[in-house]
N, C-alpha and C positions, 0 to 999 in steps of 0.2 A: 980309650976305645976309639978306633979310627969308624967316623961317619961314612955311610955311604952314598956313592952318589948318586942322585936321581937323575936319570936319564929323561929326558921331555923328548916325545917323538914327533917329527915334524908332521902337522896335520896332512893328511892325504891331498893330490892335487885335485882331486874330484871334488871335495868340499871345498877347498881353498876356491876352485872357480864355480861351486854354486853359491857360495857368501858373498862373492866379488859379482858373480849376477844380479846376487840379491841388492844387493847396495846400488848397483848401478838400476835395478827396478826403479828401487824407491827414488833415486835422483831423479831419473828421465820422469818420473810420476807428477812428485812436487814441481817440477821444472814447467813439463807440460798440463798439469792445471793450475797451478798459480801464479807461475810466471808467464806463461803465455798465454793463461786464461781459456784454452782450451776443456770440452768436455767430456768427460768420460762413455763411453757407449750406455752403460747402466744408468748416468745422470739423464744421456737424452730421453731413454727410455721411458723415466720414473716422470719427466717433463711432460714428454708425451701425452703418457699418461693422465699427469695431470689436466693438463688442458682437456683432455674428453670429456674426465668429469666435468671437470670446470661448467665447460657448454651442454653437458647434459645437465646440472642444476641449473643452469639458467634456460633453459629449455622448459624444464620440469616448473620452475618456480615462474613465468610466462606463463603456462597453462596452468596453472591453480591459479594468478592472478586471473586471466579467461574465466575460468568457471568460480571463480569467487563474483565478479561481477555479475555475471549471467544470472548468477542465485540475488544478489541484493537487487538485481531487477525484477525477478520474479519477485520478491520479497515487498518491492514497492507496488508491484501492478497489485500483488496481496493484496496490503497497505489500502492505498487509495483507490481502487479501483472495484475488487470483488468484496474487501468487506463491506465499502463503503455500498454499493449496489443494495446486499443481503441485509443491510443495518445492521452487521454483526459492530462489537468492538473491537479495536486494534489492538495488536498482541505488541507485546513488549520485544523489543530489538532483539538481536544475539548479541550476546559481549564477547569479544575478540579482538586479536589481531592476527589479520591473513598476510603480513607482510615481513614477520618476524625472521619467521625460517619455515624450511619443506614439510617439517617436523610437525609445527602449531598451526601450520598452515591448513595442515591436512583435517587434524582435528580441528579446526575452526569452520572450514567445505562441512565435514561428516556432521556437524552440529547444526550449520544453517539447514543444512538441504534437510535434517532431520525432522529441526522446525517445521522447517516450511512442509514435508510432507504432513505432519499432524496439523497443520494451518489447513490444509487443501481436505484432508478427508472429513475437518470439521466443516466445511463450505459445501462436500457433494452432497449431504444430504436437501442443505437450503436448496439449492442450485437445481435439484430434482424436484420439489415443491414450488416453484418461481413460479405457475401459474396460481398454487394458492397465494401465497403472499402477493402477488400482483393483485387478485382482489381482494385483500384484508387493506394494505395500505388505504387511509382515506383518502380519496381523490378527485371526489363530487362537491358540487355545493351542495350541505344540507336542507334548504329549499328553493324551489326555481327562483334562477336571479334574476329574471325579466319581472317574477312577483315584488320582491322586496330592494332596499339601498342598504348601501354599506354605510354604516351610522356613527360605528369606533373602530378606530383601528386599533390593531394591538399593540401595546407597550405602554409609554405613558402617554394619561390623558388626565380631562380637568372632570373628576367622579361628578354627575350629574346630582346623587343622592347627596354626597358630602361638599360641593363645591368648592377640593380641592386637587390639587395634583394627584394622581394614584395609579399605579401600573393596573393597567389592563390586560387580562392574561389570557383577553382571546380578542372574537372579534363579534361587533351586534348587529345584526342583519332585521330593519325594521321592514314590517308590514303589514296586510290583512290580518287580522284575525279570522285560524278556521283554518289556514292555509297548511298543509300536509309539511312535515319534516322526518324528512328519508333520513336511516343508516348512509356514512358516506363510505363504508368498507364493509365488508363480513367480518363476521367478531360473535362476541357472548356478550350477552345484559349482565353486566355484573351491578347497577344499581337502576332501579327505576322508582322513585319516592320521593315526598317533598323534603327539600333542603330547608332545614328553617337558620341556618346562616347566611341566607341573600337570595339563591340561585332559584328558590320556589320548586315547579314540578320540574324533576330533572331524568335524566338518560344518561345513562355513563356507560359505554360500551368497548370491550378489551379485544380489540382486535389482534394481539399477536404480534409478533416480531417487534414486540418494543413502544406498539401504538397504542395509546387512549384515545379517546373522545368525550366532549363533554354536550350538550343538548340541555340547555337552563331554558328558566322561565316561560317553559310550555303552559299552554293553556289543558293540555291533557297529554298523557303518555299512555300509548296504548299497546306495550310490552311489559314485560312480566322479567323478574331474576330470573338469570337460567338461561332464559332464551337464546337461542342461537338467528341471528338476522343476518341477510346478505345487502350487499349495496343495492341500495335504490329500494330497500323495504322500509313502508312508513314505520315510524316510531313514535310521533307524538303530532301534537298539533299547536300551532304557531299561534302564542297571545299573550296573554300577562300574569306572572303570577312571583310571587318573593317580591325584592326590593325590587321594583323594577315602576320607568316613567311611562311604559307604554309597549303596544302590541311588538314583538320584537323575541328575536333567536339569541341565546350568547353562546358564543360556539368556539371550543377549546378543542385545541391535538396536543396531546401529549407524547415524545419521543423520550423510550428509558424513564422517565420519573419527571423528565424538564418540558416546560409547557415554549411549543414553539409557534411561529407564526402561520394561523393557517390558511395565511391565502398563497404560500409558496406549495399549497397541493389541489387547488381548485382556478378553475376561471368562471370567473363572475360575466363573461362576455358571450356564455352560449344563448342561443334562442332558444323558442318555447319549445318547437320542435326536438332542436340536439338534447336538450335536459330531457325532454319527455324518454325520450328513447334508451335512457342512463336509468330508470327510474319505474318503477313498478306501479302505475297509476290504475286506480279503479275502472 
């Protein structure tokens, strides 16, 4: 059986010279971006491109740094400045990092500035009341100090009853006996009775925002539990009573629960006059 033959027809010239286009593309392509290291229209473009973003994330990440500091400054005047004023306590930091990326960045801003708003609307109401708490803080001598001397100071000292070393947790103001002893803040009598642990007839009064007061060793108290007193209203009267070596005040502030020093809220240097005027005298 005789085979037949396949005839193969010669490709058309119109294809033959778009293959031979095509080939000559891709030459001049490779040619002119790898060998001449030339760029493509589309690579400038997508460059372009890039670089906008580029400088808009560094834009962008520039102003969250801006306003992340702006917040940890408000966050410190917070801190030390309005809590510190109101006797509130310090709140605990944000935990973060604003430098990661735009991303954590942002949640990190949305979280301080958060904070910080519920830090500020717990502060307007104090900050609204700052005429009462200005007179609740103690900030008088408890009796005129042209009357009496400053005897102990507070911290340690050498105990008169035990004659030994012993922290002193206020301070003893001796004198007359008889002599008037004023509230040094507005507040509530939360104890007025004899101590029979040392302190004798005593006055404890809760003025608020954090402050105590203590009034030992009166020779009488003439306030009642309950009562409500303003600065410069007497409370008892100056003399001897509990352990005590003589006519004499022992007088304690307490801040939060901790008994602090009370002569960083009084001057022991006014005259008869400037006390009197502080002070609701008969």
């Amino acid at each position: 059986m005789a085979l037949k033959k396949i005839h193969i027809h010669p490709l058309p010239k119109w294809m033959l010279l778009f293959l031979a286009s095509l080939v000559m593309f891709v030459i001049y392509y490779l040619i002119y971006t790898q060998v001449l290291g030339f760029k493509t229209p589309r690579r400038i473009h997508l460059e372009e491109r890039n670089e906008r973003l580029l400088s808009e994330k560094e834009r962008i990440q520039k102003r969250l740094a801006d306003v992340g500091q702006t917040l940890t400054q408000l966050k410190e005047r917070d801190q030390n400045v309005y809590r510190a004023i109101f006797g509130m306590a310090f709140r605990n930091d944000v935990t973060g990092d604003s430098s990661y990326s735009p991303f954590s960045a942002i949640n990190y801003l949305y979280t301080m500035a958060y904070e910080q708003s519920m830090s500020y609307d717990t502060i307007a109401p104090i900050a609204e009341n700052i005429t009462k708490m200005t007179s609740c803080v103690p900030s008088i001598p408890p009796v005129n100090p042209t009357k009496v001397t400053l005897t102990s100071h507070f911290g340690v000292r050498s105990d008169p009853m035990a004659g030994i070393a012993k922290v002193h947790m206020g301070v003893d103001l001796a004198g007359p006996n008889g002599q008037p002893v004023y509230a040094t803040g507005d507040g509530k009598v939360v104890e007025a009775n004899i101590n029979f642990h040392g302190y004798g007839n005593e006055v404890i009064i809760d003025h608020g925002f954090g402050y105590t007061t203590r009034y030992a060793h009166l020779k009488q108290y003439v306030v009642h539990v309950g009562q409500y007193v303003t600065r410069g209203e007497q409370i008892g009267i100056l003399g001897t009573s509990g352990k005590s070596t003589g006519s004499h005040l022992h007088y304690e502030v307490m801040y939060r629960g901790n008994r602090v020093n009370p002569v960083n809220f009084f001057d022991l240097r006014l005259s008869d006059e400037e006390y009197k005027r502080l002070v609701k005298t008969k």
